[in-house]
C-alpha positions as CSV (number, residue, x, y, z in Angstrom):
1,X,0.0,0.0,0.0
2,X,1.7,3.2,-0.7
3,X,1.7,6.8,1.2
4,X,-0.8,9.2,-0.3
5,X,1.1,12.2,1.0
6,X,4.4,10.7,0.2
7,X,6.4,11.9,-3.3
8,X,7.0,9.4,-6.0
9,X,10.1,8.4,-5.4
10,X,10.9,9.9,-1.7
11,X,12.5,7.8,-0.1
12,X,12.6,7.4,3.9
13,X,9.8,7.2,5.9
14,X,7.5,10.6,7.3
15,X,9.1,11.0,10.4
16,X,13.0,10.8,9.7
17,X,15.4,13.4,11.2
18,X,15.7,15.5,8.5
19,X,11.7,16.0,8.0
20,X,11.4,17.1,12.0
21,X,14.0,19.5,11.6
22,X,12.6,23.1,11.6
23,X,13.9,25.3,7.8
24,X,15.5,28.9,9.1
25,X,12.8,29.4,6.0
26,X,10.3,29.1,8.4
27,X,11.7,30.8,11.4
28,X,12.4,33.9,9.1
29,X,8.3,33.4,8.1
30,X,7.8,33.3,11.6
31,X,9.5,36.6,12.4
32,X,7.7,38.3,9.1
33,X,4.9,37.3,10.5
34,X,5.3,38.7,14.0
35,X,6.3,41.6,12.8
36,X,3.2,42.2,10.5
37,X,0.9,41.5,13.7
38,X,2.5,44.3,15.6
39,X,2.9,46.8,13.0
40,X,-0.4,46.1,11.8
41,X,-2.0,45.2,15.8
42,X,-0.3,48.8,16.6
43,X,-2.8,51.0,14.0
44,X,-5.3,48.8,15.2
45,X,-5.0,49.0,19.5
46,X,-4.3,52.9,18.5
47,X,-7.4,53.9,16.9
48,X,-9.1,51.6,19.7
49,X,-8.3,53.5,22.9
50,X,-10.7,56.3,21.8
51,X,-9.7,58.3,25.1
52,X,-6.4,58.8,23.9
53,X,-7.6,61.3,20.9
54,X,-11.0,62.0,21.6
55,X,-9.6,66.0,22.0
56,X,-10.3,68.9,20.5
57,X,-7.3,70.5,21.3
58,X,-4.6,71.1,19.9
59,X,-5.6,72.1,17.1
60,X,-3.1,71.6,13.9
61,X,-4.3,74.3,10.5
62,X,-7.8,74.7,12.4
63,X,-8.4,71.0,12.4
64,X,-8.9,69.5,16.1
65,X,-7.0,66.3,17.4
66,X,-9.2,64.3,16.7
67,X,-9.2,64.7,12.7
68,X,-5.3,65.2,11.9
69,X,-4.8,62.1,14.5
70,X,-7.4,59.9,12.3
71,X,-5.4,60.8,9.6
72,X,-2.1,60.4,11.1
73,X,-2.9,56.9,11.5
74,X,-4.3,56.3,8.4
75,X,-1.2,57.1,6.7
76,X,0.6,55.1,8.8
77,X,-1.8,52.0,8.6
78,X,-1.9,52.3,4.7
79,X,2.2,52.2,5.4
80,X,2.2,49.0,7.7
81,X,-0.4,47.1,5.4
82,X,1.9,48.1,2.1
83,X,5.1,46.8,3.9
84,X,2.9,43.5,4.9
85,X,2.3,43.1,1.5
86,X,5.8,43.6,0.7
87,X,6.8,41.1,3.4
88,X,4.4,38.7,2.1
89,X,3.5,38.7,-1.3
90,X,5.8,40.8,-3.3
91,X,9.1,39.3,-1.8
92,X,8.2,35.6,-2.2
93,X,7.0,36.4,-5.6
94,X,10.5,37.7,-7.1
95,X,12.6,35.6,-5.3
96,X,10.9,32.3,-7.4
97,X,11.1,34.3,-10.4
98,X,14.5,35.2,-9.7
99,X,15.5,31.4,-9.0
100,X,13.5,30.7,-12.3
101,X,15.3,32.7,-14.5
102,X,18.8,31.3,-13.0
């Protein structure tokens, strides 16, 4: 009976050594993705704690806290989701094309 989830032509059983041993591919993915969670968990927890900027003063052009704060973070948000995608998407995706064109 063969292995379903086995490659033709792996040899070795599932669990030897060299399976169990954890890729520094995955520890770096690991550390992308913490990263991510606290730039993006940052913007989020920020805009949460309404006490912090529910203010009218100061006042920045005649716009109170409140408004240039919201904006503020959206600009940063709009910066920590376009890094995220970086991390994730756009990084992965030119390092396969670069090993395919090699």
């Amino acid at each position: 009976m063969t292995d379903p989830w086995r490659r033709p032509g792996a040899r070795g059983n599932r669990r030897s050594p060299d399976r169990l041993r954890r890729p520094s591919k995955q520890r770096n993915a690991t550390l992308t993705f913490a990263a991510i969670t606290l730039a993006l968990g940052g913007a989020f927890v920020a805009l949460l704690w309404v006490s912090s900027y529910a203010k009218v003063r100061p006042t920045l052009g005649g716009f109170p806290f409140f408004y240039w704060y919201s904006l503020l973070w959206l600009v940063i948000t709009t910066a920590a989701q376009f890094l995220a995608y970086q991390l994730l998407v756009a990084r992965p995706r030119r390092r396969a094309r670069w090993k395919a064109i090699r």
